[in-house]
mmCIF entry with sequence, helices, sheets and N, C-alpha, C, O atoms, coordinates in Angstrom:
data_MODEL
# 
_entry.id   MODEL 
# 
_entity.id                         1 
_entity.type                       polymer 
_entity.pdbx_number_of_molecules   1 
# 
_entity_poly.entity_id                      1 
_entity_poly.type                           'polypeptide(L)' 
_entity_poly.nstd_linkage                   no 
_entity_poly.nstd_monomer                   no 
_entity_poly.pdbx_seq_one_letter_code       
;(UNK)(UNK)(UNK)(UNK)(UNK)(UNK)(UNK)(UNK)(UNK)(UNK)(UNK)(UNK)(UNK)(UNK)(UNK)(UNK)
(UNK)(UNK)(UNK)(UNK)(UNK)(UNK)(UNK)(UNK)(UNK)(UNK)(UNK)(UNK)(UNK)(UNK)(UNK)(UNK)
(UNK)(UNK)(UNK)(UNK)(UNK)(UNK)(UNK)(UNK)(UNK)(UNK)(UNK)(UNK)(UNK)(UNK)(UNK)(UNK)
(UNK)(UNK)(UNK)(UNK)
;
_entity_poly.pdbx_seq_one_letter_code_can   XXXXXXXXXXXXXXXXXXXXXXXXXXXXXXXXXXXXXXXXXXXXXXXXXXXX 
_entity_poly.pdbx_strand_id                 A 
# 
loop_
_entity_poly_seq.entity_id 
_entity_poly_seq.num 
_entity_poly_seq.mon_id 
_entity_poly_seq.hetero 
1 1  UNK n 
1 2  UNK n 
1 3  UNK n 
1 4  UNK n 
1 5  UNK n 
1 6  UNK n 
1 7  UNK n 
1 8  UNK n 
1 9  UNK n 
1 10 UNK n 
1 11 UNK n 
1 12 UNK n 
1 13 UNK n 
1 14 UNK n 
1 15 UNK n 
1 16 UNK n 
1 17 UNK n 
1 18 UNK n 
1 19 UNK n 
1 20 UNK n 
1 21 UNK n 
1 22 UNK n 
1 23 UNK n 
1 24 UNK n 
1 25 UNK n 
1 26 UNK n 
1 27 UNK n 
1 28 UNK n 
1 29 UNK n 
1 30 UNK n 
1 31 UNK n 
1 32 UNK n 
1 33 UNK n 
1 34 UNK n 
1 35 UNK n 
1 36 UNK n 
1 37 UNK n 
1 38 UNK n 
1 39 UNK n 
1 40 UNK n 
1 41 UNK n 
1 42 UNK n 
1 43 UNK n 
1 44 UNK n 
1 45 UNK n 
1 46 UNK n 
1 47 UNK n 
1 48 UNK n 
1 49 UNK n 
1 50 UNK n 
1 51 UNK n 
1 52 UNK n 
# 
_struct_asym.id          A 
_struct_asym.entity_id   1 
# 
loop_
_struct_conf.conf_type_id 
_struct_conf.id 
_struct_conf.pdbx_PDB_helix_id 
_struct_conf.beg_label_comp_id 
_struct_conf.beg_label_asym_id 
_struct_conf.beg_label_seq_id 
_struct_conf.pdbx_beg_PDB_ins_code 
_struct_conf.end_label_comp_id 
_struct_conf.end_label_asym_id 
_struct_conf.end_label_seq_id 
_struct_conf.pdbx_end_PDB_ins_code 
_struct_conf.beg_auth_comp_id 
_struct_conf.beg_auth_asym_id 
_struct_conf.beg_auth_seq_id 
_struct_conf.end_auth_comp_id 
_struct_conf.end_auth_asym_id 
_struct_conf.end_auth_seq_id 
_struct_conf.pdbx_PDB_helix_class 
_struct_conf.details 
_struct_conf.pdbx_PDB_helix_length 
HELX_P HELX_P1 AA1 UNK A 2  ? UNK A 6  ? UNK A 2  UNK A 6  1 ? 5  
HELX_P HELX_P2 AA2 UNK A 15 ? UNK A 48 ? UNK A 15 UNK A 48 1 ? 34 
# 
_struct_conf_type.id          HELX_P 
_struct_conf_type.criteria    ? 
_struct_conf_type.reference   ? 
# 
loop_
_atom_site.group_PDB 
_atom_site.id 
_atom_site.type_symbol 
_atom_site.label_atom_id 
_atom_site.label_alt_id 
_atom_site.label_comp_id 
_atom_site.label_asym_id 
_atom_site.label_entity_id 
_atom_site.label_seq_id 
_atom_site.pdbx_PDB_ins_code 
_atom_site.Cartn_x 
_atom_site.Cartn_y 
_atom_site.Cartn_z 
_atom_site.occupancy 
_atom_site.B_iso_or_equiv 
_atom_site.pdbx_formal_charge 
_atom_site.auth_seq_id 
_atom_site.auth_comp_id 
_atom_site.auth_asym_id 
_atom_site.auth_atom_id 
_atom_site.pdbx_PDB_model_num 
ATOM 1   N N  . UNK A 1 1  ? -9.548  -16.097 -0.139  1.00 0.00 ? 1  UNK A N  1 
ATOM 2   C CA . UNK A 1 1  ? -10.871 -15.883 -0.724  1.00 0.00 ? 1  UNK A CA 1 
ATOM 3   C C  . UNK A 1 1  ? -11.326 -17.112 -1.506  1.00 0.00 ? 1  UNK A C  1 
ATOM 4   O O  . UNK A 1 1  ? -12.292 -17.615 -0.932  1.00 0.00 ? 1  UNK A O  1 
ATOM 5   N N  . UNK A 1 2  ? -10.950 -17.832 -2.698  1.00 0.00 ? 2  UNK A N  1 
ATOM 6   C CA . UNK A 1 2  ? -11.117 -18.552 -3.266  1.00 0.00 ? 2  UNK A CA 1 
ATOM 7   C C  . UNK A 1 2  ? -10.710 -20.301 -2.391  1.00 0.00 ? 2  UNK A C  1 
ATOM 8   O O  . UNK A 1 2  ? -11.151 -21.364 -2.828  1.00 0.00 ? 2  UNK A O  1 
ATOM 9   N N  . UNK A 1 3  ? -9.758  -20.182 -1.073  1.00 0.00 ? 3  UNK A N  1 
ATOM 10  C CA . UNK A 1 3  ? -9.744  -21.657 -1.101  1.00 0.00 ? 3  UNK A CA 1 
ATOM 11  C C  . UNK A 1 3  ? -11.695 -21.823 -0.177  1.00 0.00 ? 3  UNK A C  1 
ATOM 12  O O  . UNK A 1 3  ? -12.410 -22.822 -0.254  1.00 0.00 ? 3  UNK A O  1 
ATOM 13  N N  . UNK A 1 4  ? -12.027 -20.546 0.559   1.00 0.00 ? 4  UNK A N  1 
ATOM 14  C CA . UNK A 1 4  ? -13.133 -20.548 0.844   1.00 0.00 ? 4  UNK A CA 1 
ATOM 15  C C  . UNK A 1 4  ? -14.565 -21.188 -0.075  1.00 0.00 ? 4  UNK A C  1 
ATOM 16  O O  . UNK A 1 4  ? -15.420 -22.043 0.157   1.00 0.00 ? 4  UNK A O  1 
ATOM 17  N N  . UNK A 1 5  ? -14.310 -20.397 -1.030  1.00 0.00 ? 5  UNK A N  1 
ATOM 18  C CA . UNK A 1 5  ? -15.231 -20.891 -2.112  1.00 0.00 ? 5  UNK A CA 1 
ATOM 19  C C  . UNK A 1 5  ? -15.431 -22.311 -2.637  1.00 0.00 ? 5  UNK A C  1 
ATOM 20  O O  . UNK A 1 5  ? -16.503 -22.774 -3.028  1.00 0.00 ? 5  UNK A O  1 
ATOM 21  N N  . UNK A 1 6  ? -13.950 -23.100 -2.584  1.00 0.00 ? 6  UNK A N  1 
ATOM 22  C CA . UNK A 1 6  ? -13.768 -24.398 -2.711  1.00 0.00 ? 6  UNK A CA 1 
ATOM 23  C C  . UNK A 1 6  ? -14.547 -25.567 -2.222  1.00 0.00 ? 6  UNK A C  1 
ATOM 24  O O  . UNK A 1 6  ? -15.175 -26.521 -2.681  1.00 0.00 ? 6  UNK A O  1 
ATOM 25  N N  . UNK A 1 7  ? -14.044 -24.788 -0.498  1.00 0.00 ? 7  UNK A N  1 
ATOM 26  C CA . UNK A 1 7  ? -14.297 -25.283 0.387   1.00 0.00 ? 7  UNK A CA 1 
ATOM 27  C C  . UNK A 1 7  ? -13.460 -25.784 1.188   1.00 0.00 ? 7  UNK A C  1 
ATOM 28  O O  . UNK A 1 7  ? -13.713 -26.548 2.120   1.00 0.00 ? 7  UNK A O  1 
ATOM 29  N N  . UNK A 1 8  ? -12.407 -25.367 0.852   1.00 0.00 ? 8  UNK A N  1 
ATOM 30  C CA . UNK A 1 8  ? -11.213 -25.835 1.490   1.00 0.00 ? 8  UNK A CA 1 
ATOM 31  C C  . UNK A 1 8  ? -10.798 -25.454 2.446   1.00 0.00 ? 8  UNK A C  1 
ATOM 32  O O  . UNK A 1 8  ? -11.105 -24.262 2.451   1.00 0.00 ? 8  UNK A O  1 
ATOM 33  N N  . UNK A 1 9  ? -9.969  -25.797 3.825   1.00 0.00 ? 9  UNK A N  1 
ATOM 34  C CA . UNK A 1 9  ? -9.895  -25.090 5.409   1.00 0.00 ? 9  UNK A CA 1 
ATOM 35  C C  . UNK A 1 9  ? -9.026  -23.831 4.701   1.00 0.00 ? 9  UNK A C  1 
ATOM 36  O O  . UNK A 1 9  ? -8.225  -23.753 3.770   1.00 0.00 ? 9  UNK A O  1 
ATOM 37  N N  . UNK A 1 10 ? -9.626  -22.899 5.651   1.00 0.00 ? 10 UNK A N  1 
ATOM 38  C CA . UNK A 1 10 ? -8.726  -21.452 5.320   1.00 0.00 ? 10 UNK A CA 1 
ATOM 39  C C  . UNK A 1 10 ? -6.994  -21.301 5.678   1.00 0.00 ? 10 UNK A C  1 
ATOM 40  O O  . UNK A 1 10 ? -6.053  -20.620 5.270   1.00 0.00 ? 10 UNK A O  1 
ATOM 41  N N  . UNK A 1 11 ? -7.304  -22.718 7.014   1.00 0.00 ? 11 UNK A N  1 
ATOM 42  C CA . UNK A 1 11 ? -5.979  -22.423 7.111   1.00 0.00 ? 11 UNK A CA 1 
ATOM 43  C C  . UNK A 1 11 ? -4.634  -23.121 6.544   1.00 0.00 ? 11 UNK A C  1 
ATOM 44  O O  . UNK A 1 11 ? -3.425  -22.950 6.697   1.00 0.00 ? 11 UNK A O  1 
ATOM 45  N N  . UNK A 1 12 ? -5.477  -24.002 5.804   1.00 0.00 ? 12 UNK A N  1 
ATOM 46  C CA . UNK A 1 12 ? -4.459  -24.829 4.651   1.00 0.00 ? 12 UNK A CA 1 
ATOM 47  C C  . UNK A 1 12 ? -2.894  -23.827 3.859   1.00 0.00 ? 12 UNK A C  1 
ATOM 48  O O  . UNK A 1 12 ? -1.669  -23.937 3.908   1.00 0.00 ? 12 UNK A O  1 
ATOM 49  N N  . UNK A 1 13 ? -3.877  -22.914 3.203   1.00 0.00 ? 13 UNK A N  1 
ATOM 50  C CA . UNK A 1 13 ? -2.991  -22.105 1.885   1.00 0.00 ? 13 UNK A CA 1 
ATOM 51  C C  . UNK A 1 13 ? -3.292  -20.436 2.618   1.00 0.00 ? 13 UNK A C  1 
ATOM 52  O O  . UNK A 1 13 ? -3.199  -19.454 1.881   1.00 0.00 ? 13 UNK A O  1 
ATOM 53  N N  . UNK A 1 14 ? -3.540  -20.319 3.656   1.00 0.00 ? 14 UNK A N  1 
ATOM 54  C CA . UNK A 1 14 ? -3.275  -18.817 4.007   1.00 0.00 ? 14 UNK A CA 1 
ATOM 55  C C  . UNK A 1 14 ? -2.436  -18.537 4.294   1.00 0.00 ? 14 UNK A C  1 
ATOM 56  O O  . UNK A 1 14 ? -2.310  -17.320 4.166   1.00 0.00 ? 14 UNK A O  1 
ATOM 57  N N  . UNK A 1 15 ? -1.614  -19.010 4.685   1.00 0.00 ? 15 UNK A N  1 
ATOM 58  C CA . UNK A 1 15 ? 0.513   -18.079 5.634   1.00 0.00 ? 15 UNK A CA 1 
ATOM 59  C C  . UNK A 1 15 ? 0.655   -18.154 4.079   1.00 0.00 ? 15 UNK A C  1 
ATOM 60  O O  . UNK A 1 15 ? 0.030   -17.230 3.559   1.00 0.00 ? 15 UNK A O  1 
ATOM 61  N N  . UNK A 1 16 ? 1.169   -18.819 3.336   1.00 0.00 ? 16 UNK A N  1 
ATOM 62  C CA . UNK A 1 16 ? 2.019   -18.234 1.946   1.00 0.00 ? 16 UNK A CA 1 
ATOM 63  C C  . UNK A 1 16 ? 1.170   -16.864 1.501   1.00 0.00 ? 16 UNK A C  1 
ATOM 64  O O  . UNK A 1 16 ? 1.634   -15.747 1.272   1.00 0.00 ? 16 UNK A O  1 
ATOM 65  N N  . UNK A 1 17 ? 0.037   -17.224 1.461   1.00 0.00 ? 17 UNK A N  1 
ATOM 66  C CA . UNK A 1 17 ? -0.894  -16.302 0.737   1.00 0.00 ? 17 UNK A CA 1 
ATOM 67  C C  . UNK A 1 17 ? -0.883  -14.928 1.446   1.00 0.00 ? 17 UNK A C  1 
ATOM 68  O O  . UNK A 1 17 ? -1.029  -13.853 0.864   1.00 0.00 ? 17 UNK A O  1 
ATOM 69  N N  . UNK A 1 18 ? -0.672  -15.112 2.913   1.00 0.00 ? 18 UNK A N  1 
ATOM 70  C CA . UNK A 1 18 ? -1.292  -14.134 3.469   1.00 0.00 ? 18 UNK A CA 1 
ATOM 71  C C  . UNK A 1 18 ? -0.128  -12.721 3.244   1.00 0.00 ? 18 UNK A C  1 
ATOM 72  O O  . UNK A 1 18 ? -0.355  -11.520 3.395   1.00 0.00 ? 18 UNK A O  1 
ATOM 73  N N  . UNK A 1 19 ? 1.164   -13.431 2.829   1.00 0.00 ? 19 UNK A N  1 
ATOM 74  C CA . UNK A 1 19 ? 2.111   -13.154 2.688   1.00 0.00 ? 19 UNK A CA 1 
ATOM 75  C C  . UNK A 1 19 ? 2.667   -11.834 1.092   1.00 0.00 ? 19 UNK A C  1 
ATOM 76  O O  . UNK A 1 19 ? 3.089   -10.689 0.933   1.00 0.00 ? 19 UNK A O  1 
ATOM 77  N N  . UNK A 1 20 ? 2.282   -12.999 0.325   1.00 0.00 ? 20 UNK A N  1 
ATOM 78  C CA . UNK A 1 20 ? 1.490   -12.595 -1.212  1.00 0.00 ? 20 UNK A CA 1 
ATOM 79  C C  . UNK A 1 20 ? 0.877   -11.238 -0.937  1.00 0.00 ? 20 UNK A C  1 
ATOM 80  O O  . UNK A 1 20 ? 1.412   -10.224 -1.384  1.00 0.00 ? 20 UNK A O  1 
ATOM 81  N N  . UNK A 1 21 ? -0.157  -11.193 -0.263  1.00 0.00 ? 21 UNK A N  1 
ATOM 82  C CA . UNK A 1 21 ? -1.048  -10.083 -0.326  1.00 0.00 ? 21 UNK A CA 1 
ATOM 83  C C  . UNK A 1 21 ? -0.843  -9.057  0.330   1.00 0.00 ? 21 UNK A C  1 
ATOM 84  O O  . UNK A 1 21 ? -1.394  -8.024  -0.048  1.00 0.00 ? 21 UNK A O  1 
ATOM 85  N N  . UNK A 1 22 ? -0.018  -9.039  1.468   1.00 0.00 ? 22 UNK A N  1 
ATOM 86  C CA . UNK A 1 22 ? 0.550   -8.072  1.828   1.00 0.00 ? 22 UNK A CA 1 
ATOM 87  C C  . UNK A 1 22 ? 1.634   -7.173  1.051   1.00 0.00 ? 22 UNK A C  1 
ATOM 88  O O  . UNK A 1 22 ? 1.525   -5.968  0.825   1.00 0.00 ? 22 UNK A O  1 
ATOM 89  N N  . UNK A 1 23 ? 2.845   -8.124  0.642   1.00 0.00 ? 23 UNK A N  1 
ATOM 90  C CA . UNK A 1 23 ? 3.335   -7.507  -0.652  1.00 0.00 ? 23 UNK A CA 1 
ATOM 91  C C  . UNK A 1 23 ? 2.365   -6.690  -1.652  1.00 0.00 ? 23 UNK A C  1 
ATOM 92  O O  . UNK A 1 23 ? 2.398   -5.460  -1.607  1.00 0.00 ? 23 UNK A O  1 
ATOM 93  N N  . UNK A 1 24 ? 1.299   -7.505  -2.766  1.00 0.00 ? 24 UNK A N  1 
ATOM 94  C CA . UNK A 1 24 ? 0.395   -6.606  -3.215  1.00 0.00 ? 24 UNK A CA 1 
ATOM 95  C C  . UNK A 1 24 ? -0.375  -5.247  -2.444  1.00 0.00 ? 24 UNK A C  1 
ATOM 96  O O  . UNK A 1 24 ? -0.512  -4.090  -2.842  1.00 0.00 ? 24 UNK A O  1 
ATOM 97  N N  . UNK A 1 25 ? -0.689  -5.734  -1.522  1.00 0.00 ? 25 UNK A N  1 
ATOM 98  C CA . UNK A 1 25 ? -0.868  -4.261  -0.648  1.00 0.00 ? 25 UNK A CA 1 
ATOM 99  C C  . UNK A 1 25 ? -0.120  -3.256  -0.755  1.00 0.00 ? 25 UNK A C  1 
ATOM 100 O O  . UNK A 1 25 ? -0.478  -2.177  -1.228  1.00 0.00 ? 25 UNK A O  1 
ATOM 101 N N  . UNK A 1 26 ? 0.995   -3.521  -0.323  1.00 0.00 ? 26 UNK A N  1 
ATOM 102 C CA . UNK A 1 26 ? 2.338   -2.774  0.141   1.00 0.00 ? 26 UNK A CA 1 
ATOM 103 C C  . UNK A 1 26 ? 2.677   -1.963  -1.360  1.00 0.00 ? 26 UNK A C  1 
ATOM 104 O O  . UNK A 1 26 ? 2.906   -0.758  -1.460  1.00 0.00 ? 26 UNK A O  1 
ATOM 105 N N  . UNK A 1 27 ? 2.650   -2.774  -2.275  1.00 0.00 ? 27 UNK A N  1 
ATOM 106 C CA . UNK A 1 27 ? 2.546   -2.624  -3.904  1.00 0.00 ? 27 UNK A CA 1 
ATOM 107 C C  . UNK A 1 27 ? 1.243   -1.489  -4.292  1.00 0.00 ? 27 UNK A C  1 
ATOM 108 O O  . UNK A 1 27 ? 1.286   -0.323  -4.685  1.00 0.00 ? 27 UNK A O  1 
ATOM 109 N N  . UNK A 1 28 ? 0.439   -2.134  -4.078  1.00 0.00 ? 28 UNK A N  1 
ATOM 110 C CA . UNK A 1 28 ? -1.011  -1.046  -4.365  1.00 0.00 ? 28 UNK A CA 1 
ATOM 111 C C  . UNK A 1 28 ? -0.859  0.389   -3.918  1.00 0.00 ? 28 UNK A C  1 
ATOM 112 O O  . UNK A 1 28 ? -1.174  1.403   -4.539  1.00 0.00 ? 28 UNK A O  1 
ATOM 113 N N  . UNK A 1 29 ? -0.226  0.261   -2.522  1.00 0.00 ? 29 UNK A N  1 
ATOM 114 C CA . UNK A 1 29 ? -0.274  1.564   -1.959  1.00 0.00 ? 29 UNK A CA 1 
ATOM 115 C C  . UNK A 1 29 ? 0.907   2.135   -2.093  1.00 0.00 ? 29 UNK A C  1 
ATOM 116 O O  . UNK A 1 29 ? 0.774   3.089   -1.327  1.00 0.00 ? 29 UNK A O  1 
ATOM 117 N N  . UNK A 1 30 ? 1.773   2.202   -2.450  1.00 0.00 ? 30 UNK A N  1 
ATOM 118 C CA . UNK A 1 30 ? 3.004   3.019   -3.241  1.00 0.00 ? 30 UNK A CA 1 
ATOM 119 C C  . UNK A 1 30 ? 2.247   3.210   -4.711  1.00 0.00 ? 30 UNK A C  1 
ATOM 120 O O  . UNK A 1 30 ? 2.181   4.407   -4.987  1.00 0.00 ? 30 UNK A O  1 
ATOM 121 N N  . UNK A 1 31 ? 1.728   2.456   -5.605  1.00 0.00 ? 31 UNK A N  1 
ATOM 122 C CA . UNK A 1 31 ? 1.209   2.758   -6.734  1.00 0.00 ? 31 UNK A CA 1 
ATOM 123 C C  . UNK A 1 31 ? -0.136  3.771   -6.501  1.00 0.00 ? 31 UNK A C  1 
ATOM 124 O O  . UNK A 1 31 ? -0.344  4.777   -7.180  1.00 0.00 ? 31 UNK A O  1 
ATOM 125 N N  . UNK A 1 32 ? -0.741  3.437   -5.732  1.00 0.00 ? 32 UNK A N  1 
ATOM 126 C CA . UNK A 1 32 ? -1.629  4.639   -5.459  1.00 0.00 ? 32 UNK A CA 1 
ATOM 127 C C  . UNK A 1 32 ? -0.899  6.163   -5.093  1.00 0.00 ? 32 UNK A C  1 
ATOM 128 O O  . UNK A 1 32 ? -1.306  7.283   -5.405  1.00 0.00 ? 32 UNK A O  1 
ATOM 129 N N  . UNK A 1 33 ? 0.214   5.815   -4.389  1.00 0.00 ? 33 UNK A N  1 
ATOM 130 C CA . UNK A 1 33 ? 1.216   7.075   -3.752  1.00 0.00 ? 33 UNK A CA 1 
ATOM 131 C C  . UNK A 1 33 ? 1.373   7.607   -5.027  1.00 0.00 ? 33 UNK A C  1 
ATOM 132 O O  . UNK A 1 33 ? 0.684   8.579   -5.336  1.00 0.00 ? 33 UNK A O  1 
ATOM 133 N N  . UNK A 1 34 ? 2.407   6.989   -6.060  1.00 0.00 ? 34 UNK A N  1 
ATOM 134 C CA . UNK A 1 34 ? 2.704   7.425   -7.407  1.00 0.00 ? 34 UNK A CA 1 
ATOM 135 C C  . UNK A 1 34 ? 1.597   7.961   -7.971  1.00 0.00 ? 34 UNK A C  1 
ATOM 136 O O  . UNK A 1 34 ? 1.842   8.898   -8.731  1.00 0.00 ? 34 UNK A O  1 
ATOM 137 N N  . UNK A 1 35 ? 0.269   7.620   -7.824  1.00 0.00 ? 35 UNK A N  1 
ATOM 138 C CA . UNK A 1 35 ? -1.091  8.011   -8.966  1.00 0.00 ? 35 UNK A CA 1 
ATOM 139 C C  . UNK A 1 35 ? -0.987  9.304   -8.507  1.00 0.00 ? 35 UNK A C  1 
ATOM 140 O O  . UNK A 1 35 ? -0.672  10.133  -9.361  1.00 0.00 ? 35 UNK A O  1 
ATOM 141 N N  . UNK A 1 36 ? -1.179  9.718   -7.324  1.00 0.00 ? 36 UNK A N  1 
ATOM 142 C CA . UNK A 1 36 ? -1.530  10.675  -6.275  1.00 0.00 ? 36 UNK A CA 1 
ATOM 143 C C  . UNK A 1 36 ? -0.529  11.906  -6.981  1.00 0.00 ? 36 UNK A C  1 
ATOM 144 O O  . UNK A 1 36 ? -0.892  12.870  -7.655  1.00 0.00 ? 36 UNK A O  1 
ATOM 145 N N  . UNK A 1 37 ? 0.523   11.601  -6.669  1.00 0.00 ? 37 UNK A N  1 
ATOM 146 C CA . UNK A 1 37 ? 1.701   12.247  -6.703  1.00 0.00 ? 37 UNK A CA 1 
ATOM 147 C C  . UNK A 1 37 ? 1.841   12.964  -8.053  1.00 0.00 ? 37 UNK A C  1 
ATOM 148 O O  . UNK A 1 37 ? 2.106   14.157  -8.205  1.00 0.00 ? 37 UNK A O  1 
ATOM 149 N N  . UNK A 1 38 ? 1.536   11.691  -9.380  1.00 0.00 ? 38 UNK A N  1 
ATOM 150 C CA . UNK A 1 38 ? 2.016   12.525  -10.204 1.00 0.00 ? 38 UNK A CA 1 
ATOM 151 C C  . UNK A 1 38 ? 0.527   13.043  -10.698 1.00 0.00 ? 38 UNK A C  1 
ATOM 152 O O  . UNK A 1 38 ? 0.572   13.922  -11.557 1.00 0.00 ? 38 UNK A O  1 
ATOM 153 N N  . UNK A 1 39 ? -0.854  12.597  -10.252 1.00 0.00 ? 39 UNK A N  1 
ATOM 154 C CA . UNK A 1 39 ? -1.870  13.646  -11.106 1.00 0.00 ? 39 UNK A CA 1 
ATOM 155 C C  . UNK A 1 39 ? -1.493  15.072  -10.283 1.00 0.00 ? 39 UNK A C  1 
ATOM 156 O O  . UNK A 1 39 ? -1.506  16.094  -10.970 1.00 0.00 ? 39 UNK A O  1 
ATOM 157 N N  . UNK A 1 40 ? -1.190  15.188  -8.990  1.00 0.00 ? 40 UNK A N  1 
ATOM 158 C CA . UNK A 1 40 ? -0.741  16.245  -8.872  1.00 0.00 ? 40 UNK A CA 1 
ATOM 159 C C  . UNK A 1 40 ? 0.287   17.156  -9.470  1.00 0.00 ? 40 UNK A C  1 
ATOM 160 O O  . UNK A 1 40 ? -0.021  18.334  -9.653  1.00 0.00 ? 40 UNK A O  1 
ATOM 161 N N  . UNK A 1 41 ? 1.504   16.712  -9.800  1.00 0.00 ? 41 UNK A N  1 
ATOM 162 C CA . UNK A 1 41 ? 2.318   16.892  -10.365 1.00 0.00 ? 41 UNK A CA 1 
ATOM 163 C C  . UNK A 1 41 ? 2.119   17.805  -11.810 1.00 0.00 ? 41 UNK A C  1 
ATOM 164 O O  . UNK A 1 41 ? 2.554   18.908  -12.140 1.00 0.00 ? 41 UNK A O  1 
ATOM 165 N N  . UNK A 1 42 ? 1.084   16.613  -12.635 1.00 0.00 ? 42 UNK A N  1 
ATOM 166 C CA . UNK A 1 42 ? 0.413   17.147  -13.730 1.00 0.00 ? 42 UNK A CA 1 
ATOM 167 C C  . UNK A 1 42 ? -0.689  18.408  -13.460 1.00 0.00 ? 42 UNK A C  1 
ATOM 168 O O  . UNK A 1 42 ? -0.677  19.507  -14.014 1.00 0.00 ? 42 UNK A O  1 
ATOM 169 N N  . UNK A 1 43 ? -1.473  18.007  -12.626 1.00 0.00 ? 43 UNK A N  1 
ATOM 170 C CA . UNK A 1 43 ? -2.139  19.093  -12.457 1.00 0.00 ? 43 UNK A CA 1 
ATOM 171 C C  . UNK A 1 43 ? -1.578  20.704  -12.444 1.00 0.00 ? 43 UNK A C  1 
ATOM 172 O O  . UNK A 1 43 ? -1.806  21.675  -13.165 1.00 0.00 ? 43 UNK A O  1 
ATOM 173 N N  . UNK A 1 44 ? -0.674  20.463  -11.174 1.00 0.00 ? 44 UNK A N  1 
ATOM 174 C CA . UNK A 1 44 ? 0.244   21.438  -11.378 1.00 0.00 ? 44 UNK A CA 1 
ATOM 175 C C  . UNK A 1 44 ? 0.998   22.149  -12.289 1.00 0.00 ? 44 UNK A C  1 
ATOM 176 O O  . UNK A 1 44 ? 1.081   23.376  -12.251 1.00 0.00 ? 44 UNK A O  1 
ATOM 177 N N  . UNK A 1 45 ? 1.634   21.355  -13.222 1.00 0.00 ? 45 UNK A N  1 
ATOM 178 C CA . UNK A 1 45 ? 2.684   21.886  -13.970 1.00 0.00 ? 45 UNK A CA 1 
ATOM 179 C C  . UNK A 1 45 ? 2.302   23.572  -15.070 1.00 0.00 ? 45 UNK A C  1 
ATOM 180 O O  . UNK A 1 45 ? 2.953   24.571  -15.376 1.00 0.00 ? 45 UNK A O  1 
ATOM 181 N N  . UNK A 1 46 ? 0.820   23.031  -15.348 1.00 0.00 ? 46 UNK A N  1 
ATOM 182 C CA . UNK A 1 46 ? 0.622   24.347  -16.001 1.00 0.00 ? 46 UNK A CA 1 
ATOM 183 C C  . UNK A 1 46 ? 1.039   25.835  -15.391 1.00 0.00 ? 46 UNK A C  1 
ATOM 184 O O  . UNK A 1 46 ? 1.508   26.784  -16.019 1.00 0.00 ? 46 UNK A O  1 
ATOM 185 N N  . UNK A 1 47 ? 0.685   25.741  -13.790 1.00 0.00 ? 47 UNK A N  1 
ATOM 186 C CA . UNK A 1 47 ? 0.823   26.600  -13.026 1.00 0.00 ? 47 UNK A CA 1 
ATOM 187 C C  . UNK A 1 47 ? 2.437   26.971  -12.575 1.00 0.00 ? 47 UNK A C  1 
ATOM 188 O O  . UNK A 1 47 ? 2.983   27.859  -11.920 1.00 0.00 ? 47 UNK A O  1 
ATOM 189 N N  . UNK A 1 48 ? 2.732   26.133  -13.092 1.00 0.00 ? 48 UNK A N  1 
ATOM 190 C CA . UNK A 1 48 ? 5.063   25.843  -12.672 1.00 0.00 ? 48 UNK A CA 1 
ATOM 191 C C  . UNK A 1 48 ? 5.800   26.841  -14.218 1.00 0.00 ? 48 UNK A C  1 
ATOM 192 O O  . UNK A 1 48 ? 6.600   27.776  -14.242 1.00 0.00 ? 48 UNK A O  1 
ATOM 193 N N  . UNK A 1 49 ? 5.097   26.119  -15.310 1.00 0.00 ? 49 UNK A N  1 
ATOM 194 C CA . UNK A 1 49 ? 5.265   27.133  -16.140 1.00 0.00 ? 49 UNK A CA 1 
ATOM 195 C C  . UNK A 1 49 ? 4.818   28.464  -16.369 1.00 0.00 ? 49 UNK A C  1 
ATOM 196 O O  . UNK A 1 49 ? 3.671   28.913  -16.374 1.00 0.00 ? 49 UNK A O  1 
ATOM 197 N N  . UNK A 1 50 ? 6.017   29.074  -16.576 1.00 0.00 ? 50 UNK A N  1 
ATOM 198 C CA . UNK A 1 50 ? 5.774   30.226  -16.344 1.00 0.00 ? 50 UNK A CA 1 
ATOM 199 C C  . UNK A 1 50 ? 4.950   30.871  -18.661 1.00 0.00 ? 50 UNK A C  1 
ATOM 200 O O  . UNK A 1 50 ? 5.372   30.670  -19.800 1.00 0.00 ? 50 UNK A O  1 
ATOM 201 N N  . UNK A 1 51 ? 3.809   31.554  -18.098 1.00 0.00 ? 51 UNK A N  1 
ATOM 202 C CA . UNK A 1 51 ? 3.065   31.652  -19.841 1.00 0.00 ? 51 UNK A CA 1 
ATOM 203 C C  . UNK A 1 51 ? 3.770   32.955  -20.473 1.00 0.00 ? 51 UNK A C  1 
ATOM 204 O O  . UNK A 1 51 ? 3.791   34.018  -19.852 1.00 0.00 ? 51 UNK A O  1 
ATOM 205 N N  . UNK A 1 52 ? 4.338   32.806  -21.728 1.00 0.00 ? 52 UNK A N  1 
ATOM 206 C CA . UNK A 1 52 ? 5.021   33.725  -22.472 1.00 0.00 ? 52 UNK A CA 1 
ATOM 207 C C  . UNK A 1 52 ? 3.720   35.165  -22.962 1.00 0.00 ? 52 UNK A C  1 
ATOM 208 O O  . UNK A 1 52 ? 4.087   36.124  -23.640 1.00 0.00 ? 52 UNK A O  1 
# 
């Protein structure tokens, strides 16, 4: 994104990068998994306990 803006050839600094961002991807979407998971989790729990 940014060597674009430069002006710089894309294909200079993209394989390391492209690399980078897949990790972050890969990262984002397990952390989204976890968001998912535990607002459910929370959501739930009222309903797991059982009310005296």
């Amino acid at each position: 994104m940014f060597s674009l803006e430069r002006g710089e050839k894309p294909m200079d600094d993209s394989s390391p990068q492209k690399e980078g961002s897949q990790a972050q991807a890969k990262f984002n979407y397990r952390l989204e998994q976890a968001a998912v998971f535990g607002y459910l989790f929370f959501a739930c729990l009222p309903a797991l306990i059982p009310e005296k």
